[in-house]
DRENMARVEX-169075 format. One record per residue (C-alpha): y, x, z negated; residue in three letters. Coordinates in steps of 0.05 Angstrom, whole numbers, plus 5000, padded with zeros to 4 digits. Each point is the difference from the previous one (the first is absolute). Layout:
! residues N
YXZALA...
! end
This chain:
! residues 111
864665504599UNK501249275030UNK498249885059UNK504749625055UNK497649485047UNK504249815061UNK501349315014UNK495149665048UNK503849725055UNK494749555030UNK496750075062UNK507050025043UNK501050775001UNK492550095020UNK500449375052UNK506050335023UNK495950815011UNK494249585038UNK503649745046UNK503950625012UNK494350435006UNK495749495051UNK508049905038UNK499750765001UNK492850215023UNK501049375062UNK506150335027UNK495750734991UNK494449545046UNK504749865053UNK502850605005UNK494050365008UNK498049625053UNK506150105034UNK500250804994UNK491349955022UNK502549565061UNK505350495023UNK496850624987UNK494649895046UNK505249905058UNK502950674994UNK493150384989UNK496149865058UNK505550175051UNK502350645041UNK506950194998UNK500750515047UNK495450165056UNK498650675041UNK498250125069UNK494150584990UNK493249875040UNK494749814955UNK492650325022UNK496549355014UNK494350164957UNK503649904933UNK501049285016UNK496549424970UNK503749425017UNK508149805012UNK504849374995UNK506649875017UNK506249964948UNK504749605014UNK507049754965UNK498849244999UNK493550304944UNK505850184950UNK500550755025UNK506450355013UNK497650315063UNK495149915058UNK493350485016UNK493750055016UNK495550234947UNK494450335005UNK494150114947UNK495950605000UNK493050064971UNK502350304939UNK503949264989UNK507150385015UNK505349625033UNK503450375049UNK506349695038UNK502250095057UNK504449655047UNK499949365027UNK500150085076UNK494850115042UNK500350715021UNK493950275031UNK497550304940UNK500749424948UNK497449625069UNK493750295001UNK496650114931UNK502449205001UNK495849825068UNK494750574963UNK498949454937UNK500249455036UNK495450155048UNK495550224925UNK501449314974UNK497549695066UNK494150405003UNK497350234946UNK494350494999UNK
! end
């Protein structure tokens, strides 16, 4: 049986995979960082809030979400002591008024 060597075509053809395989994994780089960067965004906000009393005693701590941070809506969201976001909405009924003055008045003074 002979045997049937292919013609070595210098180093062009594997000069030529390198720098398709390094052009390929930097566009994989930067697009991964895009998709991280975006995905973030969309995570971290409420898109819907609801307007039912939460007992006061649930509630660790609260900030306000607002659409100049990215989010498609505004609220107030507050995090319980089991690290839940709950959201409810921005204005300042009395409810939403009050476990707001109640953590502040924590922050202020704590015990």
């Amino acid at each position: 049986m002979k045997r049937m060597h292919l013609p070595d075509r210098g180093g062009a053809s594997t000069t030529r995979m390198q720098t398709t395989t390094v052009t390929l994994l930097v566009i994989t780089a930067v697009l991964w960082g895009n998709i991280e960067a975006f995905s973030d965004t969309a995570a971290d906000c409420c898109l819907t809030t609801k307007d039912t009393r939460i007992p006061i005693q649930i509630v660790a701590s609260y900030f306000q979400q607002t659409t100049e941070s990215g989010c498609p809506i505004p609220a107030t969201v507050f995090i319980t002591k089991k690290d839940k976001k709950l959201c409810a909405p921005p204005e300042k009924n009395s409810w939403i008024t009050r476990i707001i003055t109640h953590l502040d008045k924590k922050k202020k003074d704590p015990q």
